[in-house]
PDB file of N, CA, C and O in Angstrom:
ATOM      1  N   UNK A   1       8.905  -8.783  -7.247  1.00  0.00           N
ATOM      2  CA  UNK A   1       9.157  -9.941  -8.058  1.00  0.00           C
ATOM      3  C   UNK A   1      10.627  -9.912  -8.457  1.00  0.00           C
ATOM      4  O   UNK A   1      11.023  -8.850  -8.935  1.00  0.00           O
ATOM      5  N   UNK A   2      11.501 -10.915  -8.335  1.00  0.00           N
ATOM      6  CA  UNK A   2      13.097 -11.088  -8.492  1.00  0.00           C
ATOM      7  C   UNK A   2      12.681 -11.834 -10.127  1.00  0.00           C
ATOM      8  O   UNK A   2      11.814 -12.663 -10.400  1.00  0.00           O
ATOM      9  N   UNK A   3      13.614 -11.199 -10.939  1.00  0.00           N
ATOM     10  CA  UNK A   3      13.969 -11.346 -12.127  1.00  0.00           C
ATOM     11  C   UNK A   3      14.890 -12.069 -12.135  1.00  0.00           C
ATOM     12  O   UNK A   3      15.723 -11.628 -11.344  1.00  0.00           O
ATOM     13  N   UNK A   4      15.325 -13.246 -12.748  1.00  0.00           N
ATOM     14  CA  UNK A   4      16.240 -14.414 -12.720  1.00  0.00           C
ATOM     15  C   UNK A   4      16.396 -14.394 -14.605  1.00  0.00           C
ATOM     16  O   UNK A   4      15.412 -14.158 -15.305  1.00  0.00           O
ATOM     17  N   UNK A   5      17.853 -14.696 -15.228  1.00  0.00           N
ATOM     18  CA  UNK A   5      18.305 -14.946 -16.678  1.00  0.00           C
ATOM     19  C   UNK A   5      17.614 -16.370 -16.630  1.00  0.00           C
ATOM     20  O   UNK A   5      17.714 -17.174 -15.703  1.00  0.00           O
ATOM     21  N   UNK A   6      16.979 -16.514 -17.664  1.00  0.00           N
ATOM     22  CA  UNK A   6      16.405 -17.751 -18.491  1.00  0.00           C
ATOM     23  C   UNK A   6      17.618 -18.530 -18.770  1.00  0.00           C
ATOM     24  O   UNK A   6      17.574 -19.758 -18.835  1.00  0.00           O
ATOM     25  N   UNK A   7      18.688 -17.865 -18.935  1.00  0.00           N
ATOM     26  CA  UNK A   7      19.610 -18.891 -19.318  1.00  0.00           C
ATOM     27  C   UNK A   7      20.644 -19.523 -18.463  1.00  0.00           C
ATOM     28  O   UNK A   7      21.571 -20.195 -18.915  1.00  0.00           O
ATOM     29  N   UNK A   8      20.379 -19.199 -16.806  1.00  0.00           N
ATOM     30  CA  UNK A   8      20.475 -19.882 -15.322  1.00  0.00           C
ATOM     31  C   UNK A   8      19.838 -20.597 -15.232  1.00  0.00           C
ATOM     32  O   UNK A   8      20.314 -21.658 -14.829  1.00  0.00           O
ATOM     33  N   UNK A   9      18.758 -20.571 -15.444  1.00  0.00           N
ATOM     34  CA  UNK A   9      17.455 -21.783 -14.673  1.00  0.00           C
ATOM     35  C   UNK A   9      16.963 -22.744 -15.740  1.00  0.00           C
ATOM     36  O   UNK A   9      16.852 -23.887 -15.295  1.00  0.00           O
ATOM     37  N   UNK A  10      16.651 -22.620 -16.962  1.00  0.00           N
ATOM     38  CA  UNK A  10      16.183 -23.127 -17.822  1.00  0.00           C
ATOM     39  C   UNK A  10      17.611 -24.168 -18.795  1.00  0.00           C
ATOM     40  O   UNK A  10      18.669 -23.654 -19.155  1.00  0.00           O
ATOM     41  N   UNK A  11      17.236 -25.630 -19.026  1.00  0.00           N
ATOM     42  CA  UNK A  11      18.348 -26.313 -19.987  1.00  0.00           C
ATOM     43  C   UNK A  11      17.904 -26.166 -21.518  1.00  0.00           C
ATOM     44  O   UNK A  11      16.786 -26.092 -22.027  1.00  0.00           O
ATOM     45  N   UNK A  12      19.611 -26.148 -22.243  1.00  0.00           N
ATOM     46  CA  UNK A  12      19.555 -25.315 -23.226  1.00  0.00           C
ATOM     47  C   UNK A  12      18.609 -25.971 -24.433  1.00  0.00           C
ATOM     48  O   UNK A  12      18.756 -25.372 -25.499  1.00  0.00           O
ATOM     49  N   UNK A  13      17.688 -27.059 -24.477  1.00  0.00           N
ATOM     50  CA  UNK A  13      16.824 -27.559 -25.288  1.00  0.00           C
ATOM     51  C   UNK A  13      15.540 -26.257 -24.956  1.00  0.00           C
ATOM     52  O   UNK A  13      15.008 -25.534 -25.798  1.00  0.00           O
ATOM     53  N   UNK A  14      15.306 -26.277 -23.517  1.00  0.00           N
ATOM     54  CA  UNK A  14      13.646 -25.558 -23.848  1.00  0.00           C
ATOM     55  C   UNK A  14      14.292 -23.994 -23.629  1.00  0.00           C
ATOM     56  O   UNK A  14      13.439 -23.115 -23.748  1.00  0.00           O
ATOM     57  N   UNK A  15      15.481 -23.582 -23.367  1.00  0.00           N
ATOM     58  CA  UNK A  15      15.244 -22.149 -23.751  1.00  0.00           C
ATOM     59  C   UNK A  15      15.370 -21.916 -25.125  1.00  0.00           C
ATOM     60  O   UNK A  15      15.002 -20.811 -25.522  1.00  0.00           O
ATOM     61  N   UNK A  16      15.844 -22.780 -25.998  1.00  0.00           N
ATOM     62  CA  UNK A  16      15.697 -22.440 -27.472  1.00  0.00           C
ATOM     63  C   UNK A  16      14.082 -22.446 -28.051  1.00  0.00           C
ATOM     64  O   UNK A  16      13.509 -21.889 -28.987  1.00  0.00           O
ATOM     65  N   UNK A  17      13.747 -23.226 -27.153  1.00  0.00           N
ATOM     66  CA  UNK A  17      12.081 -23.604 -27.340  1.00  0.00           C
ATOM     67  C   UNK A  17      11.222 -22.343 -27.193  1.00  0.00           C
ATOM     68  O   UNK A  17      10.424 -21.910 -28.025  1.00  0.00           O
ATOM     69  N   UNK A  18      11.516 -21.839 -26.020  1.00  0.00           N
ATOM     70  CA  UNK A  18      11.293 -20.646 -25.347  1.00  0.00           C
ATOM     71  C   UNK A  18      11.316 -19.349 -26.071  1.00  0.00           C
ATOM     72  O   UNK A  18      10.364 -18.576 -26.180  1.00  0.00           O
ATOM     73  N   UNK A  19      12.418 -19.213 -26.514  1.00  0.00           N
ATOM     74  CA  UNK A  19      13.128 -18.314 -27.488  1.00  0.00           C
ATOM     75  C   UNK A  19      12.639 -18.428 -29.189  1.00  0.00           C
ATOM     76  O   UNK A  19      13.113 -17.765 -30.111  1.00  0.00           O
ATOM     77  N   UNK A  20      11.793 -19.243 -29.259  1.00  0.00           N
ATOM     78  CA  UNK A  20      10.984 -19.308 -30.866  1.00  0.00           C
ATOM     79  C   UNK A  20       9.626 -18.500 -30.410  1.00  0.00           C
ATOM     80  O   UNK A  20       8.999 -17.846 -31.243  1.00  0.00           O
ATOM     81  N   UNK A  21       9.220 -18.580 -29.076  1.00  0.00           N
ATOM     82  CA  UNK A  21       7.487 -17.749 -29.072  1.00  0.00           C
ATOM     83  C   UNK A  21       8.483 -15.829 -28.339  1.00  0.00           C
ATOM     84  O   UNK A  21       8.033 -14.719 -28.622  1.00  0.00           O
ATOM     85  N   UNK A  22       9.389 -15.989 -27.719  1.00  0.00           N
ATOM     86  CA  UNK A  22       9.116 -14.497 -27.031  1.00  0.00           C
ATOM     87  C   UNK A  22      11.170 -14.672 -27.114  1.00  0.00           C
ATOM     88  O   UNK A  22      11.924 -15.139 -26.260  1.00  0.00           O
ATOM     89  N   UNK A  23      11.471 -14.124 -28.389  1.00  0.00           N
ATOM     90  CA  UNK A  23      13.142 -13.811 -28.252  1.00  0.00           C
ATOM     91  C   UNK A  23      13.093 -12.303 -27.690  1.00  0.00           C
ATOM     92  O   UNK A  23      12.530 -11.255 -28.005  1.00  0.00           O
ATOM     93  N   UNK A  24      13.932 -12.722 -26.748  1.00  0.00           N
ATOM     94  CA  UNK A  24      14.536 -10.980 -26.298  1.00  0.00           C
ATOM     95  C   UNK A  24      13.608 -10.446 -25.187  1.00  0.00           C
ATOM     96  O   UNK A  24      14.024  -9.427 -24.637  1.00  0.00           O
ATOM     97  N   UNK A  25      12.386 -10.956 -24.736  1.00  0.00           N
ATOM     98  CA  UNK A  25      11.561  -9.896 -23.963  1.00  0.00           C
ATOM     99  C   UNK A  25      11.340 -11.054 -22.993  1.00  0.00           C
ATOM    100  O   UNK A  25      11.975 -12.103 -22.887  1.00  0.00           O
ATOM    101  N   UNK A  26      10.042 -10.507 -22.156  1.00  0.00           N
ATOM    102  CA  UNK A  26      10.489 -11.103 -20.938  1.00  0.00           C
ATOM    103  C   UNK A  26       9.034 -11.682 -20.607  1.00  0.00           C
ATOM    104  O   UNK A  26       8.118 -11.052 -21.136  1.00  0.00           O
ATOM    105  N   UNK A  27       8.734 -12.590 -19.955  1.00  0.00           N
ATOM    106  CA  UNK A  27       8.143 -13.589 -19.197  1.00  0.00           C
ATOM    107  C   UNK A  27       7.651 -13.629 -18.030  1.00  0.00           C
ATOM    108  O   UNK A  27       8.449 -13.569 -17.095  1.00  0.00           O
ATOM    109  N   UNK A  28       6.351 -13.731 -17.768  1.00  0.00           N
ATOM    110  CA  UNK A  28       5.959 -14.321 -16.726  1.00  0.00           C
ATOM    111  C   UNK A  28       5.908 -15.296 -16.477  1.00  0.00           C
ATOM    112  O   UNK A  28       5.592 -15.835 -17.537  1.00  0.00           O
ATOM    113  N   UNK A  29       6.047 -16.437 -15.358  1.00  0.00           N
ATOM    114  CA  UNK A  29       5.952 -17.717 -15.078  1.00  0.00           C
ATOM    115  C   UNK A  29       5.260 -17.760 -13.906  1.00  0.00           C
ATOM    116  O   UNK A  29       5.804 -17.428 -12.853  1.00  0.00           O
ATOM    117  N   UNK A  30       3.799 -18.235 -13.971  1.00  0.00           N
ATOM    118  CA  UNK A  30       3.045 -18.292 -12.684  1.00  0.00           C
ATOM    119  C   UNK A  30       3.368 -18.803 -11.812  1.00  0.00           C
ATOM    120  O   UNK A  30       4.317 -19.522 -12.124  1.00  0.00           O
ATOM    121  N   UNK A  31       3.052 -18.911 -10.423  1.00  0.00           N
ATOM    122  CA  UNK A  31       3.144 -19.773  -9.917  1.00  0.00           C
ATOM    123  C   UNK A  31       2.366 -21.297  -9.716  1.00  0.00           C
ATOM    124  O   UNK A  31       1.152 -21.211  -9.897  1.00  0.00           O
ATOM    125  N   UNK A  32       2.643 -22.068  -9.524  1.00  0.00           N
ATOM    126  CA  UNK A  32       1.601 -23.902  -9.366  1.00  0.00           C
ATOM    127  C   UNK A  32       0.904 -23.560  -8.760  1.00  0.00           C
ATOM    128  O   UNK A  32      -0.164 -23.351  -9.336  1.00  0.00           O
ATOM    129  N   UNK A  33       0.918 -23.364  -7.802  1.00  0.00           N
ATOM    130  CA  UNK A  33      -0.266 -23.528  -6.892  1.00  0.00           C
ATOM    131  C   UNK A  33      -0.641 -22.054  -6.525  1.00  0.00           C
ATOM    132  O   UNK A  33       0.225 -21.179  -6.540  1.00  0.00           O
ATOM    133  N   UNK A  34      -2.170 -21.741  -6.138  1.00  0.00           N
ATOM    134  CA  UNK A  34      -3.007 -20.573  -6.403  1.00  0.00           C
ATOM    135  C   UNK A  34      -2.168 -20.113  -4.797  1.00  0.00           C
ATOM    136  O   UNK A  34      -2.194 -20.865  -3.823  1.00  0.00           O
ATOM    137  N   UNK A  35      -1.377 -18.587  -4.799  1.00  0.00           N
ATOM    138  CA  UNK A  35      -0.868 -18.219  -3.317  1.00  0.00           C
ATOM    139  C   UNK A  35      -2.317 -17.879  -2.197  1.00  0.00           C
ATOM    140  O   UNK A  35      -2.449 -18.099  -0.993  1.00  0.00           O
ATOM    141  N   UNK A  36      -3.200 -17.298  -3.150  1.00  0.00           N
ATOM    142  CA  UNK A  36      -4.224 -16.517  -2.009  1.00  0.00           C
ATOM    143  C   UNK A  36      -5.532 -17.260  -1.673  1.00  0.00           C
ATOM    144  O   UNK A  36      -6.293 -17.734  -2.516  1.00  0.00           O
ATOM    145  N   UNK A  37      -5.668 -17.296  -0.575  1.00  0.00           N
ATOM    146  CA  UNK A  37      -7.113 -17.839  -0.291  1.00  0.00           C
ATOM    147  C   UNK A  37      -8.115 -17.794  -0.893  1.00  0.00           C
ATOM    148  O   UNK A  37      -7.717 -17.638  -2.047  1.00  0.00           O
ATOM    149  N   UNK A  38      -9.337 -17.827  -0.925  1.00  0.00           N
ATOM    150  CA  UNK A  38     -10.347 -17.168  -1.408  1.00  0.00           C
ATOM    151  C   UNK A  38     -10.974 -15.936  -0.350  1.00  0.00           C
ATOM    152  O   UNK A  38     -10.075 -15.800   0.480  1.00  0.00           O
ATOM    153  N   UNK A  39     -11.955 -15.099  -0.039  1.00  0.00           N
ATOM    154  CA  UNK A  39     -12.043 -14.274   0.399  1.00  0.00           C
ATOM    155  C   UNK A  39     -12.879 -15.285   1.667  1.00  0.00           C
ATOM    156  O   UNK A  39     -13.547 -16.269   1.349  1.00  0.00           O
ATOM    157  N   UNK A  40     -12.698 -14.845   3.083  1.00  0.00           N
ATOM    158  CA  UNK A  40     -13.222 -15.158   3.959  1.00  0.00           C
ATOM    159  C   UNK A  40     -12.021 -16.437   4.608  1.00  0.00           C
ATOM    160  O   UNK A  40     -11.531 -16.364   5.735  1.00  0.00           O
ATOM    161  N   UNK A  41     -11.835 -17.137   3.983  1.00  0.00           N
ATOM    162  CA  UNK A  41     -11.350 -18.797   4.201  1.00  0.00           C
ATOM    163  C   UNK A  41     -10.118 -18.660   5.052  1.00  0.00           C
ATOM    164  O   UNK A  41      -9.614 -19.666   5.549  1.00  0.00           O
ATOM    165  N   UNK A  42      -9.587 -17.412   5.252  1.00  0.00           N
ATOM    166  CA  UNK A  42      -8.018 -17.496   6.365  1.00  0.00           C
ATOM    167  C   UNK A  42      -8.884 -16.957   7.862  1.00  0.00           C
ATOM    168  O   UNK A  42      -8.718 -17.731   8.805  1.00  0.00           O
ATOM    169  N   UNK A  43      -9.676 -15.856   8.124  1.00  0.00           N
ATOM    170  CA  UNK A  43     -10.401 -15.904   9.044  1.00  0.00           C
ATOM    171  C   UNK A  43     -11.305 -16.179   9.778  1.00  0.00           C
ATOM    172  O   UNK A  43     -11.617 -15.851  10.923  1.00  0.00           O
ATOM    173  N   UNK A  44     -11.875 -17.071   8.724  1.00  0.00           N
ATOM    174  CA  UNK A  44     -13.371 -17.761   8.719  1.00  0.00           C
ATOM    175  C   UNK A  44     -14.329 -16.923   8.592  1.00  0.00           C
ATOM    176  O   UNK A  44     -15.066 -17.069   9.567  1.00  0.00           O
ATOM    177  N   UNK A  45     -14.606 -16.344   8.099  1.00  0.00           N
ATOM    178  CA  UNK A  45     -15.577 -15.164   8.211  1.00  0.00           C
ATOM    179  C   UNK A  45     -16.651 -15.889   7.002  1.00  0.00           C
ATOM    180  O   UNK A  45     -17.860 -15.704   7.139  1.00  0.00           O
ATOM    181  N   UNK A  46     -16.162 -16.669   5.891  1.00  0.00           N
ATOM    182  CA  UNK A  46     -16.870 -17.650   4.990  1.00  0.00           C
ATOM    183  C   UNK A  46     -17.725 -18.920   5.590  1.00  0.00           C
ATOM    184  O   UNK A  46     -18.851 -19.259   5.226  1.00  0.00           O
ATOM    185  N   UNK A  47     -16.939 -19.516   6.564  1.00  0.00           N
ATOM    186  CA  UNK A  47     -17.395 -20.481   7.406  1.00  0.00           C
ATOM    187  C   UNK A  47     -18.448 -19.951   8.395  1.00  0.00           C
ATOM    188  O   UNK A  47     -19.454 -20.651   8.510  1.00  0.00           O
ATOM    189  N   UNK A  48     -18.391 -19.034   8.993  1.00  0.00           N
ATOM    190  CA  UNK A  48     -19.860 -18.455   9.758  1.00  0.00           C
ATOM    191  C   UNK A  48     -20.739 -18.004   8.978  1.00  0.00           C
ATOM    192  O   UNK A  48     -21.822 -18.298   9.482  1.00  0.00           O
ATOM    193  N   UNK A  49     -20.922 -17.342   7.836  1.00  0.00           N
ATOM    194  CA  UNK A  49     -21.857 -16.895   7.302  1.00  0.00           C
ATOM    195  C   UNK A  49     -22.882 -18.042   6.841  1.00  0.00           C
ATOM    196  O   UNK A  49     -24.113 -18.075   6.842  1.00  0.00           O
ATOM    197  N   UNK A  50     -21.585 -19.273   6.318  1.00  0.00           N
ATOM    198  CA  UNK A  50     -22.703 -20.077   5.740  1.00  0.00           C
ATOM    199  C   UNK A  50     -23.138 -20.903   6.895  1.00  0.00           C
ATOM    200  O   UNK A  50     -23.914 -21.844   6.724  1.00  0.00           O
ATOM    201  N   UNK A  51     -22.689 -20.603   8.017  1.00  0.00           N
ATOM    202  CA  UNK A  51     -23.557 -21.502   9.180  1.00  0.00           C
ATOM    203  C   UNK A  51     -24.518 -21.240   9.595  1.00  0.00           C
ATOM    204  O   UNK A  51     -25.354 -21.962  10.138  1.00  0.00           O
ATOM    205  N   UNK A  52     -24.524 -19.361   9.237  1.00  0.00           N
ATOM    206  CA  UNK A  52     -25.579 -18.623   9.896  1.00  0.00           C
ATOM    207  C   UNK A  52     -26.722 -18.860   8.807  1.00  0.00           C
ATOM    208  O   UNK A  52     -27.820 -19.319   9.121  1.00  0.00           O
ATOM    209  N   UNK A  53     -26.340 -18.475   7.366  1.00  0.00           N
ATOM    210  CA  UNK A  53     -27.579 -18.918   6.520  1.00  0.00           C
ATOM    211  C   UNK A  53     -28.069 -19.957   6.261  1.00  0.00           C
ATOM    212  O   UNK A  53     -29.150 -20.124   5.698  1.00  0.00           O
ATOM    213  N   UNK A  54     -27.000 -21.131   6.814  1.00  0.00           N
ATOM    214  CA  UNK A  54     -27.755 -22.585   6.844  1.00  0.00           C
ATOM    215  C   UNK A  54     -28.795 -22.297   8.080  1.00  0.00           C
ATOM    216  O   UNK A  54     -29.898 -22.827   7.947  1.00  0.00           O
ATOM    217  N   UNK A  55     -28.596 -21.585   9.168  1.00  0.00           N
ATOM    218  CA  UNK A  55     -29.462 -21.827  10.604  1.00  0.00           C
ATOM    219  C   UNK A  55     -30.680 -20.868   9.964  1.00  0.00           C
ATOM    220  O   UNK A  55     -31.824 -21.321   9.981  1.00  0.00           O
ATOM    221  N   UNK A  56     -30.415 -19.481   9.374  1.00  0.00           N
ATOM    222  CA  UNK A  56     -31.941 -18.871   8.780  1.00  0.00           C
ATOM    223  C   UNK A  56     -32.641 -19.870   7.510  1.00  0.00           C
ATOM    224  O   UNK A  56     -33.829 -19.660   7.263  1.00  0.00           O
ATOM    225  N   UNK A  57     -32.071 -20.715   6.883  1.00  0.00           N
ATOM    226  CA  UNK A  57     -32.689 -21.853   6.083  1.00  0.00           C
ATOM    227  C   UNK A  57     -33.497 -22.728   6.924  1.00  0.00           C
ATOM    228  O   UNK A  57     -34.583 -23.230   6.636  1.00  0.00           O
ATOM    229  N   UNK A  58     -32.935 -22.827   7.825  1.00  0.00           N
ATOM    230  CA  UNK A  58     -33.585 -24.303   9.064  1.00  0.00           C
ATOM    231  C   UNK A  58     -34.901 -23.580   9.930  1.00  0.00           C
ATOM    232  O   UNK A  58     -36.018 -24.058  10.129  1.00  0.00           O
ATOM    233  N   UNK A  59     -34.461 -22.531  10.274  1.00  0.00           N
ATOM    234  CA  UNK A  59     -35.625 -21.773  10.944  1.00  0.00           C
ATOM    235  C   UNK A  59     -36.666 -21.485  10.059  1.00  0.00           C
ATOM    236  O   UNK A  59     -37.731 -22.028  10.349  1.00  0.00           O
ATOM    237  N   UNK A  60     -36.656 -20.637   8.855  1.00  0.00           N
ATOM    238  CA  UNK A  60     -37.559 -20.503   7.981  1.00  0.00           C
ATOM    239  C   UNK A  60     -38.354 -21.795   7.512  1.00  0.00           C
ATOM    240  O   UNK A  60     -39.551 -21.630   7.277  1.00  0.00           O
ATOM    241  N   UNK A  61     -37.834 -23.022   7.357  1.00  0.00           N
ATOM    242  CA  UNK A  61     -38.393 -23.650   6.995  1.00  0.00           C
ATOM    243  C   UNK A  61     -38.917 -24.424   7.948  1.00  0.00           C
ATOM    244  O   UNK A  61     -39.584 -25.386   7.567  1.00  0.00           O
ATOM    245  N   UNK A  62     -38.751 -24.205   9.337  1.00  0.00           N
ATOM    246  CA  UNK A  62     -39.484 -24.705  10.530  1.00  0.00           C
ATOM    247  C   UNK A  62     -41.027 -23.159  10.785  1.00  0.00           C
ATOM    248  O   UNK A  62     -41.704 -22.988  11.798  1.00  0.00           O
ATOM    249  N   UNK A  63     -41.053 -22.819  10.230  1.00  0.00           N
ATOM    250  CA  UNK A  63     -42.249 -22.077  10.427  1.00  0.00           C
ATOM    251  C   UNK A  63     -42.074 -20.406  10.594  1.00  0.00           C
ATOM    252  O   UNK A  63     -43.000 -19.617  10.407  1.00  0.00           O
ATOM    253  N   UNK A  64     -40.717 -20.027  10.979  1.00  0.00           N
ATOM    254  CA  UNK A  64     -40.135 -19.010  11.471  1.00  0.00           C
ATOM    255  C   UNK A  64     -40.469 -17.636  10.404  1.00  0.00           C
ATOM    256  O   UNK A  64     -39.900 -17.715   9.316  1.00  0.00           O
ATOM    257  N   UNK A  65     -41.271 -16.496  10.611  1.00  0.00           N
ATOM    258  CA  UNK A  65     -41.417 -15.342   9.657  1.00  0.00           C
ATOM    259  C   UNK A  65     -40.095 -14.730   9.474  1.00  0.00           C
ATOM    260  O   UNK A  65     -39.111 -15.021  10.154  1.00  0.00           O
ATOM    261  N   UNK A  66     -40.127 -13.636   8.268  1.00  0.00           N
ATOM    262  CA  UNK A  66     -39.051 -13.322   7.633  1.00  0.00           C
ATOM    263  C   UNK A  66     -38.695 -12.122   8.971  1.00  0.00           C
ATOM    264  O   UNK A  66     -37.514 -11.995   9.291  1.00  0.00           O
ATOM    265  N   UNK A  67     -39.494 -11.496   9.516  1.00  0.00           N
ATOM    266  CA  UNK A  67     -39.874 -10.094  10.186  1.00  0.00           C
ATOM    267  C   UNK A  67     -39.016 -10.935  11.366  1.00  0.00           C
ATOM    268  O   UNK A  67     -37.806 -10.712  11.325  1.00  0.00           O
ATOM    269  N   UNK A  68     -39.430 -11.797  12.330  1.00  0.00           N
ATOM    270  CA  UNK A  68     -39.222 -12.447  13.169  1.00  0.00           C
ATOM    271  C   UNK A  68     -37.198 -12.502  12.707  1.00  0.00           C
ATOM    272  O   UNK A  68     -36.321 -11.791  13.197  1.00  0.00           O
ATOM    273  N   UNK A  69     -37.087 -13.300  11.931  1.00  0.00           N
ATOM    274  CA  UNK A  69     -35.565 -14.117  11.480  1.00  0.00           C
ATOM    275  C   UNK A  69     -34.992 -12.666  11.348  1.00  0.00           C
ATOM    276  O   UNK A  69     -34.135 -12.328  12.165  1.00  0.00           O
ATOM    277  N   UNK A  70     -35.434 -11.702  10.301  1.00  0.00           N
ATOM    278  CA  UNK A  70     -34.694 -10.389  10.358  1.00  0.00           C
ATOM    279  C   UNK A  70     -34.204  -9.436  11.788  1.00  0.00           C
ATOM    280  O   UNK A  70     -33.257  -8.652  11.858  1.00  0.00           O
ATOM    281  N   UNK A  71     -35.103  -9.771  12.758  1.00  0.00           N
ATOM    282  CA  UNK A  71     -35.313  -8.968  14.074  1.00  0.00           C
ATOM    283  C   UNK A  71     -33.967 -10.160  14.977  1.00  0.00           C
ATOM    284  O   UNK A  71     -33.041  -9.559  15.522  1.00  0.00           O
ATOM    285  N   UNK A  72     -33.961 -11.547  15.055  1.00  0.00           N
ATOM    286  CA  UNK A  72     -33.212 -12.293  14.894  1.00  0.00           C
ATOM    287  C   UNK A  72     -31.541 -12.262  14.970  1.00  0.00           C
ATOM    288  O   UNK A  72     -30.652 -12.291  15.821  1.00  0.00           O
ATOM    289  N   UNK A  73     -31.727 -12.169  13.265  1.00  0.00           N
ATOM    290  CA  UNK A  73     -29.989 -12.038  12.845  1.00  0.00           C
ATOM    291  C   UNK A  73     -29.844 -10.575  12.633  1.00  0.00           C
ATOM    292  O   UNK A  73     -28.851 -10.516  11.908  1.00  0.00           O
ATOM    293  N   UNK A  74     -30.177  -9.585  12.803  1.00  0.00           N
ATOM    294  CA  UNK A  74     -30.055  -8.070  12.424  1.00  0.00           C
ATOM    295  C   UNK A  74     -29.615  -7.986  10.570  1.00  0.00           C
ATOM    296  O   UNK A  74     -28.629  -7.643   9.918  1.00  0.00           O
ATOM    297  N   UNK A  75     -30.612  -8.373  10.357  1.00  0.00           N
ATOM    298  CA  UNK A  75     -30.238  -7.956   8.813  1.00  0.00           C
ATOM    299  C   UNK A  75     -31.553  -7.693   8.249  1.00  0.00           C
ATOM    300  O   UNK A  75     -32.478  -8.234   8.856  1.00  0.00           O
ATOM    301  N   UNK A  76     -31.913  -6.867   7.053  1.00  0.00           N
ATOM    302  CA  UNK A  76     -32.900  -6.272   6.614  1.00  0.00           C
ATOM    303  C   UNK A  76     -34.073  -7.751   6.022  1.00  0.00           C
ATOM    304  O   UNK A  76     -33.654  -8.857   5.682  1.00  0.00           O
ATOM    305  N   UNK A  77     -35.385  -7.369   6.047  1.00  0.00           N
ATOM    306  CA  UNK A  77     -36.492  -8.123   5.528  1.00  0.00           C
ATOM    307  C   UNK A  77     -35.509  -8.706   3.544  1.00  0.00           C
ATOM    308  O   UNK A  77     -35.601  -9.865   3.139  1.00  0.00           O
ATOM    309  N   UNK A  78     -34.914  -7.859   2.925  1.00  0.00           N
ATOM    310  CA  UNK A  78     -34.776  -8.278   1.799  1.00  0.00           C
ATOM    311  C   UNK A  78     -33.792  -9.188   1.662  1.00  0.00           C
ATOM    312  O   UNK A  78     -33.850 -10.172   0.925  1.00  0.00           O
ATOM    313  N   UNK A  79     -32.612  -8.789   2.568  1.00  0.00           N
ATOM    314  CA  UNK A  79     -31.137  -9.635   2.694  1.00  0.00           C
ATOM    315  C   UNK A  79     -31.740 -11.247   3.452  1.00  0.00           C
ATOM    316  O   UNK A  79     -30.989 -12.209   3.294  1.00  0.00           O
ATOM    317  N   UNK A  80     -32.911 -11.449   4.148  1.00  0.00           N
ATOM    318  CA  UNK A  80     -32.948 -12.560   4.689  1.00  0.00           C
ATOM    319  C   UNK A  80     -34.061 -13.334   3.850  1.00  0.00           C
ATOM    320  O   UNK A  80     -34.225 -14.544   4.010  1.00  0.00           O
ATOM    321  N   UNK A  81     -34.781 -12.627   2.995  1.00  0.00           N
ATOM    322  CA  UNK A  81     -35.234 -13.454   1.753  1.00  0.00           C
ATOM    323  C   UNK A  81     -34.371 -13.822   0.628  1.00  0.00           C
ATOM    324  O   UNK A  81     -34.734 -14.755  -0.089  1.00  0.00           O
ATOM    325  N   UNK A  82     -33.101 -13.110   0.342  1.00  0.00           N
ATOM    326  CA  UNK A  82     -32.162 -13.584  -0.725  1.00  0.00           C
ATOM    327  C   UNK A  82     -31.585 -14.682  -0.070  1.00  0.00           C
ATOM    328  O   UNK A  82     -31.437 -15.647  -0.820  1.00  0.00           O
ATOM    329  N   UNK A  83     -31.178 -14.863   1.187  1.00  0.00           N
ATOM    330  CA  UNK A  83     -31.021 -15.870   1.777  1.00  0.00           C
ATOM    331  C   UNK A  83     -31.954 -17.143   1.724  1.00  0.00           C
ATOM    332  O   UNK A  83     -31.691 -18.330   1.535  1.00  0.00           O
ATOM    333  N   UNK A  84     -33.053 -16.521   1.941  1.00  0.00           N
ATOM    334  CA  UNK A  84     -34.144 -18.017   2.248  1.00  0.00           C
ATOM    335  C   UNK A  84     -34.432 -18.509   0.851  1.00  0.00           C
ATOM    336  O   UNK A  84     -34.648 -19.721   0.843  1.00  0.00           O
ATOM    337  N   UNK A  85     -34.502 -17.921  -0.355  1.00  0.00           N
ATOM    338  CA  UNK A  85     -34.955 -18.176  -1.430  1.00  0.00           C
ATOM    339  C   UNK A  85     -33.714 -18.316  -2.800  1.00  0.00           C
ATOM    340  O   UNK A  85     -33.909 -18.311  -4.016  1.00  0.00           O
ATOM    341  N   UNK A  86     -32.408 -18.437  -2.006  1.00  0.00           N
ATOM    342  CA  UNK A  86     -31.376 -18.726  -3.063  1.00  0.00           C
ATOM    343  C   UNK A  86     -31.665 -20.460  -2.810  1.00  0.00           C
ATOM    344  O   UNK A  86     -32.037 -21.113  -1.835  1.00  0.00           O
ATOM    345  N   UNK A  87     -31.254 -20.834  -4.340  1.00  0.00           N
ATOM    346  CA  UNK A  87     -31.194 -21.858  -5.028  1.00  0.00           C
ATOM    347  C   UNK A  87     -29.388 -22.335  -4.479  1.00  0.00           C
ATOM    348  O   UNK A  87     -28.854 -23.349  -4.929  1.00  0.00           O
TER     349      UNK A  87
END
């Protein structure tokens, strides 16, 4: 993180402004807009999962057993009921 004087960047109305909550010490200033993705969303790895648990939603509810869908997608009898039975 590059440290920049408040009294370069900022005009001299709001660094006095500035200087009534934090004289002398120093500041963070976030950035606008959020830098990082959310987890999954740059490789897609978010986008397949929920395609895959939309397709064990569609199967299950076409008749498909949990034993069957687990043998399926390789994931355990419990992980494909938290799937079928999330709200």
């Amino acid at each position: 993180m590059k440290y920049v004087n408040a009294d370069q960047v900022f005009p001299e109305p709001l660094l006095k402004e500035i200087q009534k909550y934090v004289n002398g010490g120093m500041v963070y200033i976030p950035t606008a807009a959020p830098l990082r993705k959310k987890w999954g969303e740059k490789s897609g790895s978010r986008r397949y999962l929920n395609e895959r648990n939309a397709d064990i939603r569609l199967r299950f509810s076409s008749g498909e057993s949990i034993d069957r869908l687990s043998e399926r997608f390789g994931l355990s009898d419990h992980s494909i009921k938290k799937i079928v039975y999330r709200k």
